[in-house]
PyMOL Python script that loads the backbone (N, CA, C, O; Angstrom):
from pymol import cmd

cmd.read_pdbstr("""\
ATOM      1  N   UNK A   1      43.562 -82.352 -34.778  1.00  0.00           N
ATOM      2  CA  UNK A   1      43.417 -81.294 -33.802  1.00  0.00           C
ATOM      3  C   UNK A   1      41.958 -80.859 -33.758  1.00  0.00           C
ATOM      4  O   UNK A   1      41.397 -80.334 -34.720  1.00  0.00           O
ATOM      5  N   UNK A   2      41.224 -81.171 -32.282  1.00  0.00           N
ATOM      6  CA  UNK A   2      39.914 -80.223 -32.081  1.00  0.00           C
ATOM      7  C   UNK A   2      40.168 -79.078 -31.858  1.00  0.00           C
ATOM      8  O   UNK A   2      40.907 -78.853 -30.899  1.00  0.00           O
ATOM      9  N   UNK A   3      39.622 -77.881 -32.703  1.00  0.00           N
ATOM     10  CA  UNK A   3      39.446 -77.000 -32.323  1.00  0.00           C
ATOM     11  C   UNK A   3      38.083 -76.267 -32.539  1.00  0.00           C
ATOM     12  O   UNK A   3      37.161 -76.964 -32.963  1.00  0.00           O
ATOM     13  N   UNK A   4      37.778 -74.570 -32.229  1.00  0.00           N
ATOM     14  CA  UNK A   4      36.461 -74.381 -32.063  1.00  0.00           C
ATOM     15  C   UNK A   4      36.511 -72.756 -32.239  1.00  0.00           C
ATOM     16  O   UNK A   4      37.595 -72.238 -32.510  1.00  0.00           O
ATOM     17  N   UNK A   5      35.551 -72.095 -32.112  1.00  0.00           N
ATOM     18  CA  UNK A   5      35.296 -70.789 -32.487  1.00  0.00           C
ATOM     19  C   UNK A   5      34.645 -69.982 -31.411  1.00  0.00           C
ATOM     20  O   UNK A   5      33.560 -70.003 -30.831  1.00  0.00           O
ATOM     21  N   UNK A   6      36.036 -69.063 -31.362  1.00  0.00           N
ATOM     22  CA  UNK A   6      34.983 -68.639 -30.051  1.00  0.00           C
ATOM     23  C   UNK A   6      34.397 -66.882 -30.000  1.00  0.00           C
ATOM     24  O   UNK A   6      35.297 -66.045 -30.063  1.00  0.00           O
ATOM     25  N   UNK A   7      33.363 -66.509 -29.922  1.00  0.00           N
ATOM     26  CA  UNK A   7      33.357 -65.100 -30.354  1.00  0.00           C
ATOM     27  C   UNK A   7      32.452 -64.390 -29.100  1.00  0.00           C
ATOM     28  O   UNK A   7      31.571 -64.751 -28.320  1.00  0.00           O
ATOM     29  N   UNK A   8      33.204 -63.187 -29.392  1.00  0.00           N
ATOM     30  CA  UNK A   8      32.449 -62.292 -28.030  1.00  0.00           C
ATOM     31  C   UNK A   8      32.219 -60.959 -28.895  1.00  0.00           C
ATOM     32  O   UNK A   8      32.833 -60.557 -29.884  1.00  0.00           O
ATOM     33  N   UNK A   9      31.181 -60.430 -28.230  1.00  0.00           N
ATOM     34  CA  UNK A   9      30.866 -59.248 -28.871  1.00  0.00           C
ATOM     35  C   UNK A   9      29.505 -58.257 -27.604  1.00  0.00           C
ATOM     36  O   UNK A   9      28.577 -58.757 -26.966  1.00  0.00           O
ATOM     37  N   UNK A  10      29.956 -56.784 -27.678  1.00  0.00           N
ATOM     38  CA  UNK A  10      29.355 -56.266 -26.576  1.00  0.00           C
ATOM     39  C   UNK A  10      29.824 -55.071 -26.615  1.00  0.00           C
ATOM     40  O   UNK A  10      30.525 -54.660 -27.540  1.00  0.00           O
ATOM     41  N   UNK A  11      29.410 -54.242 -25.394  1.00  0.00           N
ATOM     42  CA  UNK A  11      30.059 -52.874 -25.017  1.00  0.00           C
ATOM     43  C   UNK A  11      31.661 -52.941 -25.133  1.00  0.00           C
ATOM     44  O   UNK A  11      32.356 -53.850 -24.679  1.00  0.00           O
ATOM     45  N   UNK A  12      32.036 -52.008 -25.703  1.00  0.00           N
ATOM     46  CA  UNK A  12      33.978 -52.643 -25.023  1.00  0.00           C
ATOM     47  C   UNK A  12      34.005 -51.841 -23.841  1.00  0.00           C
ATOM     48  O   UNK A  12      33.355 -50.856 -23.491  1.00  0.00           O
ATOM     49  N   UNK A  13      34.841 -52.452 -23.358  1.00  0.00           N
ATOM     50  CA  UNK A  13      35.444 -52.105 -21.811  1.00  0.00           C
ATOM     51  C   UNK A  13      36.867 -52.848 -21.153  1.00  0.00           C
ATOM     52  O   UNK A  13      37.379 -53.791 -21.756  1.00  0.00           O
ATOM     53  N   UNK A  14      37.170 -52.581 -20.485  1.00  0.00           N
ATOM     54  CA  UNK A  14      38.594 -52.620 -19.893  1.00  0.00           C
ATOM     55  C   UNK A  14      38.568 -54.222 -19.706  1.00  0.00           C
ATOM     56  O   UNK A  14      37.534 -54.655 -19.199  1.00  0.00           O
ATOM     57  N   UNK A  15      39.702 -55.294 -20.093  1.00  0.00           N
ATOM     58  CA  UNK A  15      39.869 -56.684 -19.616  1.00  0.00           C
ATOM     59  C   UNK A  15      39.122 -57.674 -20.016  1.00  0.00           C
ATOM     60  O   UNK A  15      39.057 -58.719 -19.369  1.00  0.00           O
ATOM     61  N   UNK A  16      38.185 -57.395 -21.596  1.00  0.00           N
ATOM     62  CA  UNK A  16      37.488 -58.555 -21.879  1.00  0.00           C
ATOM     63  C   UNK A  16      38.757 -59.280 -22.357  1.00  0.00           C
ATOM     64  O   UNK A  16      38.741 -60.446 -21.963  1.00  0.00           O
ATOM     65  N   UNK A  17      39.791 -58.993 -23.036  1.00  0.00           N
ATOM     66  CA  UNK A  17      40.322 -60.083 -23.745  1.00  0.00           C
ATOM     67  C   UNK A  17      40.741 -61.130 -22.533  1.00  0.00           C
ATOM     68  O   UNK A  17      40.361 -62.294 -22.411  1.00  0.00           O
ATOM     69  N   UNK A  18      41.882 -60.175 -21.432  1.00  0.00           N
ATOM     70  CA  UNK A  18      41.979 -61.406 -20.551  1.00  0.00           C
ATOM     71  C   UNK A  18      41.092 -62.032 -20.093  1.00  0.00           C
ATOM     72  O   UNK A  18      41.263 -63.244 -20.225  1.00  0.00           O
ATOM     73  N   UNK A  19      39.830 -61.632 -19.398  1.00  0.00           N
ATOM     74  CA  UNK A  19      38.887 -62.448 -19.064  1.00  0.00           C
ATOM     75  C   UNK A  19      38.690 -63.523 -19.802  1.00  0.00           C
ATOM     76  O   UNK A  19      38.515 -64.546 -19.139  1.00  0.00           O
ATOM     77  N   UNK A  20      38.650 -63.671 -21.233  1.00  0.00           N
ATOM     78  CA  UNK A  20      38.010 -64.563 -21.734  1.00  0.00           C
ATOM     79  C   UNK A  20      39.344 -65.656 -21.953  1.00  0.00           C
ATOM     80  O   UNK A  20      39.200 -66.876 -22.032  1.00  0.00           O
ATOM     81  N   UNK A  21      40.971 -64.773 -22.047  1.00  0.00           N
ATOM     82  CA  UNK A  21      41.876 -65.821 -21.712  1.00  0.00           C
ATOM     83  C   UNK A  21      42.265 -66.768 -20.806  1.00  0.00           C
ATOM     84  O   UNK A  21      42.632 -67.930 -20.977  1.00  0.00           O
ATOM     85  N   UNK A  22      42.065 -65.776 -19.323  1.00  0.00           N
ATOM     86  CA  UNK A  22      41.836 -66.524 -18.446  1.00  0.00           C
ATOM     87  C   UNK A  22      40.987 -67.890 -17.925  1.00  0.00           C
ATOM     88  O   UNK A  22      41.275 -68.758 -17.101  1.00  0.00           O
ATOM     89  N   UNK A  23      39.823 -67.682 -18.774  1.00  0.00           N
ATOM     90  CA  UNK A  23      39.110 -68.287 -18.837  1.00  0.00           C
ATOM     91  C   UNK A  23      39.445 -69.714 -19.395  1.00  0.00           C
ATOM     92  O   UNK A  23      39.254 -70.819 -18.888  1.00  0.00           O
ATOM     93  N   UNK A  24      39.999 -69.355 -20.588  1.00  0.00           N
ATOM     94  CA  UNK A  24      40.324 -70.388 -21.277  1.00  0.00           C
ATOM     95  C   UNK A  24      41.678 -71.384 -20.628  1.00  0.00           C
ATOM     96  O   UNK A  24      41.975 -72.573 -20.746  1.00  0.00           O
ATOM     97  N   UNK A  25      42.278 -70.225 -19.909  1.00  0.00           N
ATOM     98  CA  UNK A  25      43.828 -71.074 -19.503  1.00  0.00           C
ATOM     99  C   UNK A  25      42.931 -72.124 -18.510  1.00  0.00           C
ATOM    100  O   UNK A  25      43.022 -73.350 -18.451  1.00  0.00           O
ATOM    101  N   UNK A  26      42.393 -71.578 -18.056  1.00  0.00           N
ATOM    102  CA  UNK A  26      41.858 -72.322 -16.425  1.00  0.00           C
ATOM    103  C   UNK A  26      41.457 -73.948 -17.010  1.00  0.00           C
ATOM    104  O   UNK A  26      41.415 -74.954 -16.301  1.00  0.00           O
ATOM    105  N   UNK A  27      41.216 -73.888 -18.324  1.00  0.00           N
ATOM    106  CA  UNK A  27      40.234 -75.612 -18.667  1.00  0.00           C
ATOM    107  C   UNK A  27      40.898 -75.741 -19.980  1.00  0.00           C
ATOM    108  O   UNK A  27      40.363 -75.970 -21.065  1.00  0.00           O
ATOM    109  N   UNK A  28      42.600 -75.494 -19.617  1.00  0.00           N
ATOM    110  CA  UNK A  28      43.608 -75.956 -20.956  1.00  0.00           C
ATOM    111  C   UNK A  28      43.070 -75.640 -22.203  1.00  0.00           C
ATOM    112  O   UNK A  28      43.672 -76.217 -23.108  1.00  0.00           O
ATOM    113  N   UNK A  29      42.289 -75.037 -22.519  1.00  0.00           N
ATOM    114  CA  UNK A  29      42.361 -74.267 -24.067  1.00  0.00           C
ATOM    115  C   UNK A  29      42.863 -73.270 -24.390  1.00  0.00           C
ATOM    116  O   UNK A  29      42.740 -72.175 -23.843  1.00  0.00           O
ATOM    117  N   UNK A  30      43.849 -73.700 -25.858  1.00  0.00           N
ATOM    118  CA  UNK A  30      45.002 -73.093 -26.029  1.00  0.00           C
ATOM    119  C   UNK A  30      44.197 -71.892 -27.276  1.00  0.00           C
ATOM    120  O   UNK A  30      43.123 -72.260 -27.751  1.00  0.00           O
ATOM    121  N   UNK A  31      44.573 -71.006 -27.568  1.00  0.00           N
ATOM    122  CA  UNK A  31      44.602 -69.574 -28.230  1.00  0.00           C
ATOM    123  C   UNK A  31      45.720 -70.054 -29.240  1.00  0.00           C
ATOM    124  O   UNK A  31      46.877 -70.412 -29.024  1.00  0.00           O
ATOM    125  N   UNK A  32      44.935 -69.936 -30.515  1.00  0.00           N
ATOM    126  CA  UNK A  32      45.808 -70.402 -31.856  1.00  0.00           C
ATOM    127  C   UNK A  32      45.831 -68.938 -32.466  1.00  0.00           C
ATOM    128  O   UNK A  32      46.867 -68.425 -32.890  1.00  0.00           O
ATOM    129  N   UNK A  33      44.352 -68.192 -32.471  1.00  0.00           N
ATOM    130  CA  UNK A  33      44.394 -67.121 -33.432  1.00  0.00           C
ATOM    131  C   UNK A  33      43.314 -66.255 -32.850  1.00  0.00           C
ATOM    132  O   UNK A  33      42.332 -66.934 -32.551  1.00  0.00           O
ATOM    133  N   UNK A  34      43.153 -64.741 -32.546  1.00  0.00           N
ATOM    134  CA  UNK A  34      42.540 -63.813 -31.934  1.00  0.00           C
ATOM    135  C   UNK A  34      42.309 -62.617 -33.404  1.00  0.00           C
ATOM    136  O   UNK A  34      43.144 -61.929 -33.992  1.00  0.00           O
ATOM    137  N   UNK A  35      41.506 -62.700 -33.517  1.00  0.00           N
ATOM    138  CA  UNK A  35      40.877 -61.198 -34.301  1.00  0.00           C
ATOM    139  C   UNK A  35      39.893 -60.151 -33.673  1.00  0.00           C
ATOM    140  O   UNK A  35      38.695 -60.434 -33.663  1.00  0.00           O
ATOM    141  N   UNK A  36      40.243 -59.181 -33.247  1.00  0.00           N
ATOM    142  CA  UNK A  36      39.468 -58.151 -32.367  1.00  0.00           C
ATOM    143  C   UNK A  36      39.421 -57.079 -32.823  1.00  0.00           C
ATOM    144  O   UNK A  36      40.490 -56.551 -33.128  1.00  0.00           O
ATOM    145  N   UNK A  37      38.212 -56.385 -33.034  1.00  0.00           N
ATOM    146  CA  UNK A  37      38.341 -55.593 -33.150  1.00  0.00           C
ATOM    147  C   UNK A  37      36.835 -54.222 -32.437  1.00  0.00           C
ATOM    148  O   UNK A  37      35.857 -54.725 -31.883  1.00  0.00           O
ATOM    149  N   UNK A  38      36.920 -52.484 -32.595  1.00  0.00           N
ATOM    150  CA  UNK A  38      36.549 -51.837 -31.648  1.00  0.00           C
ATOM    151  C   UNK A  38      35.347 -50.855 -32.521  1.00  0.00           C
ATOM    152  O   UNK A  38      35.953 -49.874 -32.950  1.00  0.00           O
ATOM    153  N   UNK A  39      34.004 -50.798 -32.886  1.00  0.00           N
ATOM    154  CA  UNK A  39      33.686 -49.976 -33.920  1.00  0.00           C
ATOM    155  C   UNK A  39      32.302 -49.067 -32.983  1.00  0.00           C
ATOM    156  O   UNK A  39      31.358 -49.341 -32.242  1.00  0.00           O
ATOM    157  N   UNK A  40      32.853 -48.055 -33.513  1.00  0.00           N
ATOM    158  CA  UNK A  40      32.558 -46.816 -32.193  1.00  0.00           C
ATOM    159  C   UNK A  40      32.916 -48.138 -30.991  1.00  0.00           C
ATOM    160  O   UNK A  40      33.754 -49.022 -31.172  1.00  0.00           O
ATOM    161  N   UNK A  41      31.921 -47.957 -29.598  1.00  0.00           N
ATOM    162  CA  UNK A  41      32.068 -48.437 -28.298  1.00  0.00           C
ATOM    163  C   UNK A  41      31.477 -49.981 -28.447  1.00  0.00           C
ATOM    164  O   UNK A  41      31.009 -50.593 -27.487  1.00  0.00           O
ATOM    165  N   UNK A  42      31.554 -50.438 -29.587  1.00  0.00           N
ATOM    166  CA  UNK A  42      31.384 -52.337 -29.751  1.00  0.00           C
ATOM    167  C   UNK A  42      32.706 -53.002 -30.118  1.00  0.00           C
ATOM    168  O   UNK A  42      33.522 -52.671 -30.978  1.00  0.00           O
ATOM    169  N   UNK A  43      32.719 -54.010 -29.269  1.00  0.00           N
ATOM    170  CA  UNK A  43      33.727 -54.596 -29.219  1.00  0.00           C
ATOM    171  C   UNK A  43      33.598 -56.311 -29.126  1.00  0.00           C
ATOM    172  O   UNK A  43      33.298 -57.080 -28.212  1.00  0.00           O
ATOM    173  N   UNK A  44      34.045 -56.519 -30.786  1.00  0.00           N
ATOM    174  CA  UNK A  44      34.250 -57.465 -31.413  1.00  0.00           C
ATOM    175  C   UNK A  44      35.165 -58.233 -31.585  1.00  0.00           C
ATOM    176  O   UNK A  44      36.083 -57.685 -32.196  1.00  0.00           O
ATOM    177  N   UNK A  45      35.409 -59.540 -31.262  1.00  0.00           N
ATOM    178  CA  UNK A  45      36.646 -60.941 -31.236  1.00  0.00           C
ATOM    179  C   UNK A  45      36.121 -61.871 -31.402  1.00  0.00           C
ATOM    180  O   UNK A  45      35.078 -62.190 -30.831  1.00  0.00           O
ATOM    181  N   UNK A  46      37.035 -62.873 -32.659  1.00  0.00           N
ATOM    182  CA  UNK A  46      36.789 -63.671 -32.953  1.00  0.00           C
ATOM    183  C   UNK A  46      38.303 -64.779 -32.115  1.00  0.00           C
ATOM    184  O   UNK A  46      39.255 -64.172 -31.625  1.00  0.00           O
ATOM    185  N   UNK A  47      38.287 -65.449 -32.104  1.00  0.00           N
ATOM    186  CA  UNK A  47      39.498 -66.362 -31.629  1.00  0.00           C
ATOM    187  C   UNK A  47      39.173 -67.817 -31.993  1.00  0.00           C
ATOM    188  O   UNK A  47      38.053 -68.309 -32.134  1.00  0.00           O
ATOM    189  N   UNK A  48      40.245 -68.348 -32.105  1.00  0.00           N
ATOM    190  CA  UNK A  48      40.174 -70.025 -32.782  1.00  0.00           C
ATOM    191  C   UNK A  48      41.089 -70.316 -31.826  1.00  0.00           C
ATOM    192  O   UNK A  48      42.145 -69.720 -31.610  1.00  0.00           O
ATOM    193  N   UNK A  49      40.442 -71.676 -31.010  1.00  0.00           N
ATOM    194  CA  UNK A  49      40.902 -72.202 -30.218  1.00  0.00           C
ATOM    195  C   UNK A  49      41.386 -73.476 -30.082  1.00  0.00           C
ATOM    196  O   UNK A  49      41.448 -73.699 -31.291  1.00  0.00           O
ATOM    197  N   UNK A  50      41.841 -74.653 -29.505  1.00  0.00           N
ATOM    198  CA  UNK A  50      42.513 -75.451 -29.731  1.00  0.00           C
ATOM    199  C   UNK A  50      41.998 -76.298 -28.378  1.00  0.00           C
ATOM    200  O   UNK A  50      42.547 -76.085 -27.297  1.00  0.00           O
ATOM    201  N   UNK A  51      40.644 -77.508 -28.535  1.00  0.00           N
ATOM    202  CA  UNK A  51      40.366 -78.189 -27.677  1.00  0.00           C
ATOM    203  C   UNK A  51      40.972 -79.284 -26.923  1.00  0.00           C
ATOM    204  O   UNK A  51      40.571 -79.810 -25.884  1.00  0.00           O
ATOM    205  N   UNK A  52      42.278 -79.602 -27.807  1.00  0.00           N
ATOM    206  CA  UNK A  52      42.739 -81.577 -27.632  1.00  0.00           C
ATOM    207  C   UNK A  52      43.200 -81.446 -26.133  1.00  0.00           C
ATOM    208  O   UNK A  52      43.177 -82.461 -25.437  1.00  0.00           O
ATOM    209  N   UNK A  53      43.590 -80.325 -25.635  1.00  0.00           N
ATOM    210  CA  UNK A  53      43.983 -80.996 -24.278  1.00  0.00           C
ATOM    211  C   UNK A  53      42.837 -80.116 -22.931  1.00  0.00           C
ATOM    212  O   UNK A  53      43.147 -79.625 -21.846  1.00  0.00           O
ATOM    213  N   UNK A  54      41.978 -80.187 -23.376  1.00  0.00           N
ATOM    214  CA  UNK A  54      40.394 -79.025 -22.854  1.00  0.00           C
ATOM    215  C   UNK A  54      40.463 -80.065 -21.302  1.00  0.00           C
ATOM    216  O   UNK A  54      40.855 -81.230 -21.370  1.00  0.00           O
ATOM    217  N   UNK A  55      40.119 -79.569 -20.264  1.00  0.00           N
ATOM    218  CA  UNK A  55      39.402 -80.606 -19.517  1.00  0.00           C
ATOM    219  C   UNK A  55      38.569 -80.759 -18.476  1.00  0.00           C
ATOM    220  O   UNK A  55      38.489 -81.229 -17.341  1.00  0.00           O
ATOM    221  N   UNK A  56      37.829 -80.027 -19.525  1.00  0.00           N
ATOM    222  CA  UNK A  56      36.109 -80.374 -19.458  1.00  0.00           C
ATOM    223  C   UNK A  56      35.398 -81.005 -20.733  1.00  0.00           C
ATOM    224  O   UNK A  56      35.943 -81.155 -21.827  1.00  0.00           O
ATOM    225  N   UNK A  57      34.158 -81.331 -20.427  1.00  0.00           N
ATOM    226  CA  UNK A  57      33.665 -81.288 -22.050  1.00  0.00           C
ATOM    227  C   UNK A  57      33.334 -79.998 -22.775  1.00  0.00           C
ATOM    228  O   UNK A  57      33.388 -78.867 -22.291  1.00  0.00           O
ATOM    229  N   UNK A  58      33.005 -80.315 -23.933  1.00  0.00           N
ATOM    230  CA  UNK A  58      32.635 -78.377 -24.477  1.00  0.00           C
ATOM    231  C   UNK A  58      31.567 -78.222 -24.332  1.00  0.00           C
ATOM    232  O   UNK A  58      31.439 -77.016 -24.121  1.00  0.00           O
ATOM    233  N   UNK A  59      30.109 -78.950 -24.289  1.00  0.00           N
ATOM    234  CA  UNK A  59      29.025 -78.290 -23.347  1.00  0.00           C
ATOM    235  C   UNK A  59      29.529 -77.570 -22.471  1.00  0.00           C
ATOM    236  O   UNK A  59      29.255 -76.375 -22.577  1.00  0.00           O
ATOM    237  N   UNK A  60      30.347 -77.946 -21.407  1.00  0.00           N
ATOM    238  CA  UNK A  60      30.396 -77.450 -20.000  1.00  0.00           C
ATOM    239  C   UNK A  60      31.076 -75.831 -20.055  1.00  0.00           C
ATOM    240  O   UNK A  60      30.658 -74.840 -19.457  1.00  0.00           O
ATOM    241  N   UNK A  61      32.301 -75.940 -21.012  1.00  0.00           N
ATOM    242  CA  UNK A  61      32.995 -74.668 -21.510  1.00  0.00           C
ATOM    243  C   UNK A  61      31.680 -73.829 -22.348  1.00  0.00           C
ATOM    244  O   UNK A  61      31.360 -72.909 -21.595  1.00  0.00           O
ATOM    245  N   UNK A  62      31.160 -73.807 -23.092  1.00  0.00           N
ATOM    246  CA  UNK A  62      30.226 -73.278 -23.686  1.00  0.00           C
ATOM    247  C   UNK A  62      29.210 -72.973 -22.713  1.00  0.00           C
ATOM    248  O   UNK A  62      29.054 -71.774 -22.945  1.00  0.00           O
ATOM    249  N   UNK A  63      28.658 -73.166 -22.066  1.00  0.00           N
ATOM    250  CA  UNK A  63      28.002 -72.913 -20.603  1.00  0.00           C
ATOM    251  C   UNK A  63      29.279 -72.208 -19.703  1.00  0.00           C
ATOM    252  O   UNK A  63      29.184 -70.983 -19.784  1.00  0.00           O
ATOM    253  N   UNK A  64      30.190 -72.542 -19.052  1.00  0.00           N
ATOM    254  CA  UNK A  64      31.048 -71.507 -18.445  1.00  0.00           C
ATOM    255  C   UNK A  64      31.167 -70.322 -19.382  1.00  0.00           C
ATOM    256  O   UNK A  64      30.767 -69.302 -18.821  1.00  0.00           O
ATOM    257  N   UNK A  65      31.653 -70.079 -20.829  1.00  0.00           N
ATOM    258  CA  UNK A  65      31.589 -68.782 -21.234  1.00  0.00           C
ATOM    259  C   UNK A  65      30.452 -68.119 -21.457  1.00  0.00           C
ATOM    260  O   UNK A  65      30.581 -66.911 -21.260  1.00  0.00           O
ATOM    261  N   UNK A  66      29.475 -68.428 -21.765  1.00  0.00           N
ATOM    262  CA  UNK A  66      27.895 -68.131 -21.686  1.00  0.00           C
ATOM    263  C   UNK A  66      28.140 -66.989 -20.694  1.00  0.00           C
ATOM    264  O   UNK A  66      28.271 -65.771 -20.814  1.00  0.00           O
ATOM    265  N   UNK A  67      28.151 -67.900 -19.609  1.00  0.00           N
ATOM    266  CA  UNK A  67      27.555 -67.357 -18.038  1.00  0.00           C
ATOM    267  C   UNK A  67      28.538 -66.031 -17.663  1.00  0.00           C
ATOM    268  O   UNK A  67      28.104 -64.922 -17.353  1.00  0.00           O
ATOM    269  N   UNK A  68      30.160 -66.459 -17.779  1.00  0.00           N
ATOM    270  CA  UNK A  68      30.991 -65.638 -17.796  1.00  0.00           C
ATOM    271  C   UNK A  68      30.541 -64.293 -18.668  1.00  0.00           C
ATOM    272  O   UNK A  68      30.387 -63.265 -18.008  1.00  0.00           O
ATOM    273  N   UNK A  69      30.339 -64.233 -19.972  1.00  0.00           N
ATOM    274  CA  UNK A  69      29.558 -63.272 -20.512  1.00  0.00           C
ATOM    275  C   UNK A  69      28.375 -62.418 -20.230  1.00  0.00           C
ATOM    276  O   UNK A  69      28.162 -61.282 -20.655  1.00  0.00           O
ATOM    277  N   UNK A  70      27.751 -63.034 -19.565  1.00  0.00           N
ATOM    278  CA  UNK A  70      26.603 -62.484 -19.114  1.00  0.00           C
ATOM    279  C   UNK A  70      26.824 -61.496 -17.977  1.00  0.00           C
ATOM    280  O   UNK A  70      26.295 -60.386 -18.025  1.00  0.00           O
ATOM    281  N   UNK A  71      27.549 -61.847 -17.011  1.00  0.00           N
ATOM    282  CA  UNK A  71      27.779 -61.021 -16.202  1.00  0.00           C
ATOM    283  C   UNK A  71      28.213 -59.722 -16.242  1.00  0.00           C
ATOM    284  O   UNK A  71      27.918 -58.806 -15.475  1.00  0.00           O
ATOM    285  N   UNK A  72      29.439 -59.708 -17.854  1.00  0.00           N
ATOM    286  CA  UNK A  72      29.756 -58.667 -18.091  1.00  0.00           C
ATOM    287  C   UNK A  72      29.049 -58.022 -19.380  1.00  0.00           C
ATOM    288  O   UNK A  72      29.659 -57.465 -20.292  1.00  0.00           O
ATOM    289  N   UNK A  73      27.873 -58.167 -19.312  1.00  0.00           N
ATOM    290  CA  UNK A  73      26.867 -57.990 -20.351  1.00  0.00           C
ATOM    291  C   UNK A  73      27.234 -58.442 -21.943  1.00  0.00           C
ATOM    292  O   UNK A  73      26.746 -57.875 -22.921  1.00  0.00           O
ATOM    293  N   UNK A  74      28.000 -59.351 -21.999  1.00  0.00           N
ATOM    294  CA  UNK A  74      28.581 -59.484 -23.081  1.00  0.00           C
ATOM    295  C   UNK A  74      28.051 -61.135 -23.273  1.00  0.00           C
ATOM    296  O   UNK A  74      27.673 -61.991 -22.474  1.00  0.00           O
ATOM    297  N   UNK A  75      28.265 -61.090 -24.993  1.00  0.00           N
ATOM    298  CA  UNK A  75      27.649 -62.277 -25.760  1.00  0.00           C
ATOM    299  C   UNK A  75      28.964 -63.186 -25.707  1.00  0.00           C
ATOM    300  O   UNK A  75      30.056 -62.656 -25.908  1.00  0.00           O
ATOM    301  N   UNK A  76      28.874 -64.409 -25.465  1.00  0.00           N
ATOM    302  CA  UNK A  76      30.272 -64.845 -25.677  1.00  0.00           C
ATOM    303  C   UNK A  76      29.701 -66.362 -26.255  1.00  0.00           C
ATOM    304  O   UNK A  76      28.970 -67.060 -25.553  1.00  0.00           O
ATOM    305  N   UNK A  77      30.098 -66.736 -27.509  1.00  0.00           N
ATOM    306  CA  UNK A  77      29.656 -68.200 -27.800  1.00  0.00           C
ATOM    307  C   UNK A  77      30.702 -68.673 -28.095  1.00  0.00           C
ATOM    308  O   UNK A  77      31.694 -67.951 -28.193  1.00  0.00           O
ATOM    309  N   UNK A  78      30.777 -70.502 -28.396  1.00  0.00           N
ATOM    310  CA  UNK A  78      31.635 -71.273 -28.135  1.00  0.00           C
ATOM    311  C   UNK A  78      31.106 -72.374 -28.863  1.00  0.00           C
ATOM    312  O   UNK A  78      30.301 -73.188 -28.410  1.00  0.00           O
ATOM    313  N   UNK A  79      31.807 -72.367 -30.534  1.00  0.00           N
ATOM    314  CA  UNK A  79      31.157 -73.502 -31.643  1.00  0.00           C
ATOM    315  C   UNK A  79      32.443 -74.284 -31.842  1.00  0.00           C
ATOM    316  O   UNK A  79      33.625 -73.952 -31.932  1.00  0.00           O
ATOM    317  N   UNK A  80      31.798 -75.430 -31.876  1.00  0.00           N
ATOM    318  CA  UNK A  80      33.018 -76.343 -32.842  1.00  0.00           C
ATOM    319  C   UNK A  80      33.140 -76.340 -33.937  1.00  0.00           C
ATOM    320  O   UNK A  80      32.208 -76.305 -34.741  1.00  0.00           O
ATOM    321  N   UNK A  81      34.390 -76.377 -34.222  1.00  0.00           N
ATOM    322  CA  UNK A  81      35.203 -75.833 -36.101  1.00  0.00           C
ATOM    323  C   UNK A  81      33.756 -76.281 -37.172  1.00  0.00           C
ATOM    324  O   UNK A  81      32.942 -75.596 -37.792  1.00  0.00           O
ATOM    325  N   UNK A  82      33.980 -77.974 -36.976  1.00  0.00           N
ATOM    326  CA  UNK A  82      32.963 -78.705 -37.759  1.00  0.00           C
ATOM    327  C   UNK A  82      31.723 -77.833 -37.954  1.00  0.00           C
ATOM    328  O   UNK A  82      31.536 -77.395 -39.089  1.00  0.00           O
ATOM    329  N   UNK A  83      30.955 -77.561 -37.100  1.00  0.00           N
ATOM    330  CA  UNK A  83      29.434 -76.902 -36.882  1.00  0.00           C
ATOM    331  C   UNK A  83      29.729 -75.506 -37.435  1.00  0.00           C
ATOM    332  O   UNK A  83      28.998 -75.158 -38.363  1.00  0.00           O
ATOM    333  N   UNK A  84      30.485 -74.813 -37.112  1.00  0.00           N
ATOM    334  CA  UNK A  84      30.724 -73.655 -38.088  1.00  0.00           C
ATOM    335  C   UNK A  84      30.741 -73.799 -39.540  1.00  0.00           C
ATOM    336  O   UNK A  84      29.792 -73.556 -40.285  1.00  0.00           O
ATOM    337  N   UNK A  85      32.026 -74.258 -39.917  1.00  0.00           N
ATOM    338  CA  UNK A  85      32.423 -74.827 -40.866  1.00  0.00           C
ATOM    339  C   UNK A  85      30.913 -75.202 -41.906  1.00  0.00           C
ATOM    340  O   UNK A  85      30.532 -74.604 -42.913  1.00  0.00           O
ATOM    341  N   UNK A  86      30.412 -76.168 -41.345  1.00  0.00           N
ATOM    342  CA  UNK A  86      29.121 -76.651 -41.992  1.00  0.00           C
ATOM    343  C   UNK A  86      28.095 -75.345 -42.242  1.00  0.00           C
ATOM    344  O   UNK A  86      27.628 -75.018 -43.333  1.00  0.00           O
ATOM    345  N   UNK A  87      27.862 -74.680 -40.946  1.00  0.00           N
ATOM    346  CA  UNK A  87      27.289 -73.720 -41.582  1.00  0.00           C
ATOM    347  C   UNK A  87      27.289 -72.547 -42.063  1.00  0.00           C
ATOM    348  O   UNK A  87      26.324 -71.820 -42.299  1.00  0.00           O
ATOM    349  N   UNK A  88      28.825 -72.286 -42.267  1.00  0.00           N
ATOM    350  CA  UNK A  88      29.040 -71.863 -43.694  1.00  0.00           C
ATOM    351  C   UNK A  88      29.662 -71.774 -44.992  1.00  0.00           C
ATOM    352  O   UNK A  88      30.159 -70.864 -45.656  1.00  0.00           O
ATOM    353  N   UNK A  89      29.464 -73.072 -45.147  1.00  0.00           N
ATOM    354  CA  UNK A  89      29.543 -73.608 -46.161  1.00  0.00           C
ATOM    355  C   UNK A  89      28.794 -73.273 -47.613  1.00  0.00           C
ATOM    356  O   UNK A  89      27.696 -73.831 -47.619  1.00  0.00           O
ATOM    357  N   UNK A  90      28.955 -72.800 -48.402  1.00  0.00           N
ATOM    358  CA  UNK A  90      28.210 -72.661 -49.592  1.00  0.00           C
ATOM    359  C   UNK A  90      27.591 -73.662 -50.038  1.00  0.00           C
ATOM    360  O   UNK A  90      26.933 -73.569 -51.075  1.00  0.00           O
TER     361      UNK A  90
END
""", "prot")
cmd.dss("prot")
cmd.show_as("cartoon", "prot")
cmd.util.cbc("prot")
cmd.orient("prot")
């Protein structure tokens, strides 16, 4: 199973989670595991996602959530397990 790491972090405000679900339904990546959370008005999520049936490549998704983020002033990145994993690794 490919999967990948996906994290947003920013002002909170109304509909980031769907946004970023939506997002994901639209190019078949599936939502395995969501951690969110709200400290004062920042609003933090982590989610592990599930690439095998993606269809796009993950450049292209990692660039769509980028951009998607930006608009709503929010950071949104998009790593693969491996590349995480590696870097942080002890």
């Amino acid at each position: 199973m490919m999967k990948a790491v996906l994290s947003v972090i920013g002002k909170d405000q109304v509909g980031i989670l769907a946004l970023v679900s939506n997002e994901c339904a639209k190019y078949d990546v599936n939502i395995i595991d969501v951690s969110q959370t709200v400290m004062q008005d920042t609003f933090a999520m982590i989610m592990m996602v599930e690439l095998d049936k993606m269809t796009i490549k993950l450049d292209e998704f990692q660039d769509i959530m980028q951009k998607c983020g930006e608009k709503r002033n929010l950071q949104i990145h998009v790593m693969h397990e491996d590349i995480f994993n590696s870097m942080h690794r002890i």
